[in-house]
C-alpha positions in Angstrom: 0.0 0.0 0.0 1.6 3.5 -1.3 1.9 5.8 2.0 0.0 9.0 2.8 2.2 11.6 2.6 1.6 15.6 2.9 3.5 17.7 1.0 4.1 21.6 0.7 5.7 22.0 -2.4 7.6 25.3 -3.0 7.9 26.1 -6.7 6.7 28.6 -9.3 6.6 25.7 -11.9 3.9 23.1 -12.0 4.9 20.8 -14.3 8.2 20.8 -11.5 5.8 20.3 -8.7 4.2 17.1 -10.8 7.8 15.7 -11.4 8.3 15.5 -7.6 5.1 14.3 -7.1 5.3 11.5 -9.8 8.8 10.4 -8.0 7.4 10.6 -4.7 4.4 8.1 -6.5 7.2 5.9 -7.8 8.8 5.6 -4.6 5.9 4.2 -2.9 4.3 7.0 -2.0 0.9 8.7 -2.2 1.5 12.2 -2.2 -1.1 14.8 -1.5 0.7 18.0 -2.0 0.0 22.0 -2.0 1.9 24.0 -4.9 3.3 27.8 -3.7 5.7 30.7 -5.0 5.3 33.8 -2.8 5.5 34.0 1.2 2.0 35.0 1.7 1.1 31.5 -0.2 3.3 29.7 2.2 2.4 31.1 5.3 -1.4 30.7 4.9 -0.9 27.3 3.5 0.8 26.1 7.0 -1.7 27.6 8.5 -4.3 25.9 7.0 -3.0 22.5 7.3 -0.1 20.3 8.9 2.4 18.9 6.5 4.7 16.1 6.7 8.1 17.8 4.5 8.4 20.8 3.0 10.1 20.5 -0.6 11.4 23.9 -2.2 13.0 25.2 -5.1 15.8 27.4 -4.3 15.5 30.1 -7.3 11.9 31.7 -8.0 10.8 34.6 -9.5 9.1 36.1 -6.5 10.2 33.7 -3.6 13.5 31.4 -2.9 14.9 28.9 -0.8 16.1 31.2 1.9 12.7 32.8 2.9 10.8 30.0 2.5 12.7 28.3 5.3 12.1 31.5 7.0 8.6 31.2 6.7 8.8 27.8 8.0 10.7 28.6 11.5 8.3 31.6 11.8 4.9 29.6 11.7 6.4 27.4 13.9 5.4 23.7 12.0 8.2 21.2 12.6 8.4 19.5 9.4 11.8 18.2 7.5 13.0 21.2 4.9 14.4 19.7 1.5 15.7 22.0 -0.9 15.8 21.0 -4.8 17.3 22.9 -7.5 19.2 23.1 -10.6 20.9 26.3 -9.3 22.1 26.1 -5.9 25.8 25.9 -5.3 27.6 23.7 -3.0 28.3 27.1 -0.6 24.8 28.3 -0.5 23.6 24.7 0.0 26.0 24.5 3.6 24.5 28.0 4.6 21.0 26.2 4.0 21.9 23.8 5.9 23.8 25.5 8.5 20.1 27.5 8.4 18.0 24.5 8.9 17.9 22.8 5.8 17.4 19.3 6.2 19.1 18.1 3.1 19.6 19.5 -0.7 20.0 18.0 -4.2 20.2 18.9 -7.2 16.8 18.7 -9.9 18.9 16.5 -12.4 19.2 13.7 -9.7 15.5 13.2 -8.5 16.8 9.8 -8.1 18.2 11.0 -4.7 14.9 12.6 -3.7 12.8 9.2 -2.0 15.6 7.5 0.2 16.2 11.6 0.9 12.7 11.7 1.7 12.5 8.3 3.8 15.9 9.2 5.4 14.2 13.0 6.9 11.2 11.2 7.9 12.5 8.4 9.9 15.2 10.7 11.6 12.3 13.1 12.3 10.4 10.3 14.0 13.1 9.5 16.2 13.1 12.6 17.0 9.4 13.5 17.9 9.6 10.4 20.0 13.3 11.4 22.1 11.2 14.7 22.4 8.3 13.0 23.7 10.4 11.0 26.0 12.2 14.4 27.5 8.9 16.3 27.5 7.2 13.6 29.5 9.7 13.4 31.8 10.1 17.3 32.2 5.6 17.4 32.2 6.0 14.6 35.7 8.6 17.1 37.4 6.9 20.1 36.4 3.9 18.1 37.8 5.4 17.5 41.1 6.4 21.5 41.4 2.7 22.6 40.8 1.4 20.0 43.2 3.4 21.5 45.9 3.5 24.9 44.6 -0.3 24.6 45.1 -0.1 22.9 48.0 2.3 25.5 49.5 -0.8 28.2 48.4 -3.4 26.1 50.1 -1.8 26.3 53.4 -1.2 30.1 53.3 -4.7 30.9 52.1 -5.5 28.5 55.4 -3.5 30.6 57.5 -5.3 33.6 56.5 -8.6 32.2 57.3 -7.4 30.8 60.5 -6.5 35.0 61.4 -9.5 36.1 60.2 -11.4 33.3 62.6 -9.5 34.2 65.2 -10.4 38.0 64.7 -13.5 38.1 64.3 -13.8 42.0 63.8 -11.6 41.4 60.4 -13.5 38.8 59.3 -12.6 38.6 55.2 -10.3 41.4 55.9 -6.9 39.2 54.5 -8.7 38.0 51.1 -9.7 41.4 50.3 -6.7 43.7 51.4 -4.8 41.0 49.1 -6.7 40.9 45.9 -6.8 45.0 46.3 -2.9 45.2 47.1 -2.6 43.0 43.9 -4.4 45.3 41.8 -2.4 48.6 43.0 0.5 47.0 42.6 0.0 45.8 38.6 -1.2 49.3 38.5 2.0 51.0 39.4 3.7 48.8 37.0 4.9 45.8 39.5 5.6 42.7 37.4 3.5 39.5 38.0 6.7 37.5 39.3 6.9 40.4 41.6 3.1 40.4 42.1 3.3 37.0 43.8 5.3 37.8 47.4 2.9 40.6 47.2 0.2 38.1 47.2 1.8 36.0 49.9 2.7 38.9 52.1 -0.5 40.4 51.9 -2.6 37.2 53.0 0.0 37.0 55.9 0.3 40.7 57.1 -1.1 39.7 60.3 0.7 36.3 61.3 2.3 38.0 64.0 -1.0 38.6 65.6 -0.7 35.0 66.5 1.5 35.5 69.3 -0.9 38.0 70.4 -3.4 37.3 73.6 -6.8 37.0 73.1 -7.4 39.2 75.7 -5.4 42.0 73.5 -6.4 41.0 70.5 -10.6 40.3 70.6 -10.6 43.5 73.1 -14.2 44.9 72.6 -13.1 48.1 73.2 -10.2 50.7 72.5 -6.7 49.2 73.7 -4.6 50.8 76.7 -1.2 52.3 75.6 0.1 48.7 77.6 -1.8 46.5 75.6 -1.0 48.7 72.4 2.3 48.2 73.5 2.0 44.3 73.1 0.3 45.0 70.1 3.0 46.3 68.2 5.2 43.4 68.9 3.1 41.6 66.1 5.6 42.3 63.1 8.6 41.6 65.0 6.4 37.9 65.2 5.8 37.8 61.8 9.5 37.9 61.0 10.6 35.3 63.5 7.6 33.3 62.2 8.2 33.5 58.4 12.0 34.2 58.0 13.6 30.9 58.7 10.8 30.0 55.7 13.0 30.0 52.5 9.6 30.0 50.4 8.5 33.2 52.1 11.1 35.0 52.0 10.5 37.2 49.7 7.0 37.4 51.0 8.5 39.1 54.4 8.5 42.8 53.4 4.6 43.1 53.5 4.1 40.7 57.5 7.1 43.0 58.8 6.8 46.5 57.7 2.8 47.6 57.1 3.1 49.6 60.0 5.8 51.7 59.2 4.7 55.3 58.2 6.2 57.7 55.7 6.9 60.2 58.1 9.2 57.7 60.0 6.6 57.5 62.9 5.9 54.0 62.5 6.6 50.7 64.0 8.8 48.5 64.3 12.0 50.3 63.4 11.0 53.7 62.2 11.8 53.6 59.0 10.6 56.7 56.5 10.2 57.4 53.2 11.6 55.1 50.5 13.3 53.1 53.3 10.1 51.3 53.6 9.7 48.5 51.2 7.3 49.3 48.1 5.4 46.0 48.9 4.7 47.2 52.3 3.8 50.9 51.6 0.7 49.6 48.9 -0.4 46.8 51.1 -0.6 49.9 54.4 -3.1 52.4 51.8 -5.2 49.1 51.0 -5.2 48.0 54.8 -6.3 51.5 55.7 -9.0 51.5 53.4 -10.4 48.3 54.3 -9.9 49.1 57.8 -12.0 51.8 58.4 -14.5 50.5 56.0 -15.1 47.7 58.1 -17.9 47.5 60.8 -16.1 47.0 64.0 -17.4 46.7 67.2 -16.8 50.0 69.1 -16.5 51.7 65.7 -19.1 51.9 62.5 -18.1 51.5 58.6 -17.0 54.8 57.3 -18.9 55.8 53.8 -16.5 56.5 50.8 -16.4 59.7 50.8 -15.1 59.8 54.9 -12.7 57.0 54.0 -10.9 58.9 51.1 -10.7 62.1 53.0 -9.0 60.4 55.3 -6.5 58.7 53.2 -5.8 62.1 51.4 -5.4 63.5 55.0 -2.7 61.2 56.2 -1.1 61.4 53.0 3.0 62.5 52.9 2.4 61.2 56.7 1.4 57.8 57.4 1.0 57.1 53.5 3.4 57.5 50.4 1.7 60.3 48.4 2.9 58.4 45.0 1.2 55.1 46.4 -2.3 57.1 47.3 -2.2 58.7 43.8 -2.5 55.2 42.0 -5.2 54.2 44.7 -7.4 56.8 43.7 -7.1 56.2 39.9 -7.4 52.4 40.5 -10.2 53.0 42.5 -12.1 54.9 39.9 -11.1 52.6 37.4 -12.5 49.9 39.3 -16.2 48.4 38.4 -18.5 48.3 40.7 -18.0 51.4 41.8 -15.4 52.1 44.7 -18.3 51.2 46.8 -17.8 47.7 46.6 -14.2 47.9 45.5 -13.1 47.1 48.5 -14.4 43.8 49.0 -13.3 42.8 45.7 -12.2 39.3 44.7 -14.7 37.3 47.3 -17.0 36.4 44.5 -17.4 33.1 42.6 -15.4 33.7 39.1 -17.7 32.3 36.0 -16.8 31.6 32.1 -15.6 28.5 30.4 -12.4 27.5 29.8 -10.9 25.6 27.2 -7.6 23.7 28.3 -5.3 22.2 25.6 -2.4 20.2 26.6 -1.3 17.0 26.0 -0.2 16.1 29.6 -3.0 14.5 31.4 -1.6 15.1 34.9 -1.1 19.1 33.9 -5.2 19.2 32.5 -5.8 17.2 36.0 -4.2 19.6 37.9 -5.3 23.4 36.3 -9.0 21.8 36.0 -8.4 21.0 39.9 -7.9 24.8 40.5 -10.0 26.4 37.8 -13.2 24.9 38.5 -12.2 25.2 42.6 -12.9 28.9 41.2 -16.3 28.6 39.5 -15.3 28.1 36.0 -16.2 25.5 33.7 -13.8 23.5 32.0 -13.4 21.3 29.0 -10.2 19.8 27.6 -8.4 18.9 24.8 -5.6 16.7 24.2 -4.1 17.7 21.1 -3.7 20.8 18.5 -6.5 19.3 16.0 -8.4 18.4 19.1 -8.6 21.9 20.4 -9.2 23.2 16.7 -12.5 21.1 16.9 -13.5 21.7 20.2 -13.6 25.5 19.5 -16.8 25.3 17.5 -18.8 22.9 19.5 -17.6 24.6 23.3 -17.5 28.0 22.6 -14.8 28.7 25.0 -14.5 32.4 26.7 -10.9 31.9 26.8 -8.5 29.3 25.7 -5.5 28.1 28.3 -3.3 26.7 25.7 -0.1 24.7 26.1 2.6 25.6 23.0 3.8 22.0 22.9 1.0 20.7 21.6 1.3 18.1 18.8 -0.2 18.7 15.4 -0.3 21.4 15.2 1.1 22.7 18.0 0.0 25.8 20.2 1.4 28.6 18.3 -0.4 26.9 14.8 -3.7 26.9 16.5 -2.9 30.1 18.1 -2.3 31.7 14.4 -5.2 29.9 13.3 -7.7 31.0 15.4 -6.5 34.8 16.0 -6.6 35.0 11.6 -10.6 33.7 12.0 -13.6 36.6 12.4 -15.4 33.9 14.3 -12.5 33.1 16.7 -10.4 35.8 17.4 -12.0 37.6 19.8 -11.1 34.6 22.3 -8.7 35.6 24.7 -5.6 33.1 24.4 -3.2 32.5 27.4 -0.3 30.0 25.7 1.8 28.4 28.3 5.3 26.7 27.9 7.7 24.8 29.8 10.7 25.0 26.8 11.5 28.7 27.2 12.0 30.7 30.7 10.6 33.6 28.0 7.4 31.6 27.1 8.5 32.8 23.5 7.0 36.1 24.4 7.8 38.0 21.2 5.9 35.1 19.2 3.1 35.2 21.5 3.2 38.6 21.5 3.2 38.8 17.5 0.3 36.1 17.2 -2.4 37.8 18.9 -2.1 36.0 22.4 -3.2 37.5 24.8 -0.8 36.7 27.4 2.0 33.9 28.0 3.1 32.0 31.7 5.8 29.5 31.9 5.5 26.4 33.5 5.6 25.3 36.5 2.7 28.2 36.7 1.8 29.6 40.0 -1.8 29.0 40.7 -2.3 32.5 41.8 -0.5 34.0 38.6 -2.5 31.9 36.0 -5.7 32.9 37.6 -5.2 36.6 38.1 -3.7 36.0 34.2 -7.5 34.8 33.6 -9.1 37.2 35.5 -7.8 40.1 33.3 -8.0 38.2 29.9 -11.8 37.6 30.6 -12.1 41.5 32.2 -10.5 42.5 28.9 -12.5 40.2 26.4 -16.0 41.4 24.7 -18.7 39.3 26.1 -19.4 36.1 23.9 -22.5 34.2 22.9 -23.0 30.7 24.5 
């Protein structure tokens, strides 16, 4: 039986184009092959479809050897890359190679081009497979970071709760100060790695309340300066809690210096101005805010407007004035109005999510957190797989790995951000090849935003939150 065989044939002749075909044919064979001379040809026919080797000419009229193999790399299609011609020279042939080029010969030896062609696609194989191999070992220790990663999460969101139980007064107080710091700080330009102690620091501000009595602590009633006394011990706690923590240590700046004031008045070593850690002067105009928003028992909610005259009033004292300036432009930003701003982040989040990869233990474990979230999740295993899924899912955003096999995730990625019908769906690619998640590809296709494996659970969701804040709303 001849053998299938897809072929994307680069030439400006077609009675060329039939020679290869009918030596392919002779060779045992069955070719099913695309004809192209111009880039634009090229780059829509990968697009369309996978192929199994690219075959080129190297001299055209409009196109040649040397951008067509750069038209390959750029779409991203791992395919062998044979060149034939009658012009080439032995130099420009190395330089092909030395480009990429999986072989050359010359169009008055066609003879060459089947055991050429069986010789690419066999070493191609072994290939896929040795990368199959080394990507599912890489996908089971990646697993095993994002396992503890989120199990390391888990525990610190338990914490939280466990303060906020303990404190009854500030009950939800730690999930909203944190999702509000986070905000403010994306706002003033802080980087998501950066973003993430935030996170951590801002759920565990108050851990040093712990070694805190009870009798200090659940007070119904204003403190003595003795028992305020005590009470300022509690970030001195916090770092003799969390700094022996390697994981946290980055997280520290937030637990340990809230309470220090711009001014220098603050606790626990007086430090002023820009001494204070950037983390720790958002997270004190988002405590603040929440604070004395907060019914408490010997003191009622403030409204808005009481709550931003005060912040503006402590400002260039307790508060860094640049800090408070992005606070009030985030807060008007904000929908619901400011409000509710405050207690943002406790809802249930809701859309449908489309997960591609091909690592069943990776769609376990991001299904695991996303519907823990609210969302609704379907799966695919495979680039053609997700391709179909789109139409009968209708996904508001698409989690989608890059390593995907045929095609892989920047194909579909192209694919769907060239479609009217697809390309408003956000697109969040995700790679565990590149510490740079290919950025400036993702960037160049339309996606919409790119994490590296092992993801943080936090990072991936907030990256979801504002892909979905950002996307028109979609028909089911």
């Amino acid at each position: 039986m001849p053998i299938p065989l897809r072929v994307l044939i680069v030439e400006d002749s077609e009675d060329d184009a039939e020679l290869l075909a009918r030596e392919l044919r002779r060779g045992g064979y069955a070719p099913s092959y695309e004809r192209v001379d111009t880039a634009e040809a090229m780059d829509a026919a990968l697009s369309r479809q996978a192929c199994d080797i690219v075959v080129s000419d190297h001299s055209m009229v409009q196109f040649d050897s040397d951008a067509a193999l750069s038209v390959l790399k750029a779409s991203n299609v791992d395919a062998p890359f044979i060149i034939v011609s009658g012009t080439i020279g032995e130099e420009q042939a190395v330089q092909a190679m030395k480009a990429g080029a999986s072989d050359y010969l010359t169009k008055g030896h066609l003879a060459r081009l089947v055991p050429v062609v069986r010789r690419e696609l066999a070493d191609f194989e072994t290939r896929r497979a040795r990368d199959a191999a080394e990507r599912a070992l890489r996908d089971q220790e990646l697993q095993s970071v994002l396992e503890l990663t989120a199990a390391y999460e888990a525990t610190l969101e338990g914490w939280a709760r466990a303060l906020d139980l303990r404190d009854r007064e500030t009950e939800g107080h730690s999930r909203r100060v944190t999702d509000l710091t986070v905000r403010l700080a994306r706002r003033m330009g802080i980087s998501e790695a950066q973003c993430v102690p935030i996170r951590r620091g801002s759920l565990l501000h108050d851990i040093g309340k712990m070694g805190i009595p009870d009798s200090i602590l659940r007070k119904p009633a204003p403190l003595t300066s003795e028992e305020w006394e005590v009470m300022r011990r509690h970030p001195t706690f916090a770092r003799d809690l969390l700094a022996p923590i390697v994981y946290l240590g980055t997280a520290l700046d937030i637990p340990y210096c809230h309470h220090e004031k711009w001014d220098g008045t603050g606790y626990p070593r007086g430090l002023k101005g820009e001494e204070i850690p950037l983390a720790a002067r958002i997270f004190a105009v988002v405590d603040i805010w929440d604070a004395v928003r907060s019914q408490r028992p010997y003191s009622a909610a403030w409204p808005d407007d009481r709550a931003l005259a005060h912040l503006s009033a402590i400002t260039g004292t307790h508060l860094d004035p640049a800090v408070v300036a992005a606070f009030m432009d985030l807060l008007a930003s904000l929908t619901p109005a400011p409000a509710e701003a405050g207690h943002m982040g406790t809802g249930i989040a809701r859309g449908r999510i489309l997960v591609a990869d091909d690592y069943v233990a990776n769609i376990e474990l991001l299904t695991r957190w996303l519907t823990s979230d609210g969302y609704e999740v379907a799966v695919a295993h495979s680039g053609r797989d997700t391709l179909a899924a789109i139409g009968h899912v209708h996904p508001d955003l698409l989690l989608l790995d890059i390593d995907l096999t045929a095609p892989n995730g920047f194909a579909v990625c192209r694919q769907l951000k060239r479609d009217a019908a697809t390309s408003d769906i956000p697109i969040i690619l995700m790679s565990g090849l590149d510490p740079a998640c290919h950025e400036l590809t993702a960037r160049h296709l339309g996606a919409d935003d790119c994490v590296t494996k092992p993801v943080d659970a936090a990072e991936i969701k907030a990256s979801i939150r504002r892909a979905l804040d950002r996307a028109p709303a979609r028909d089911a």
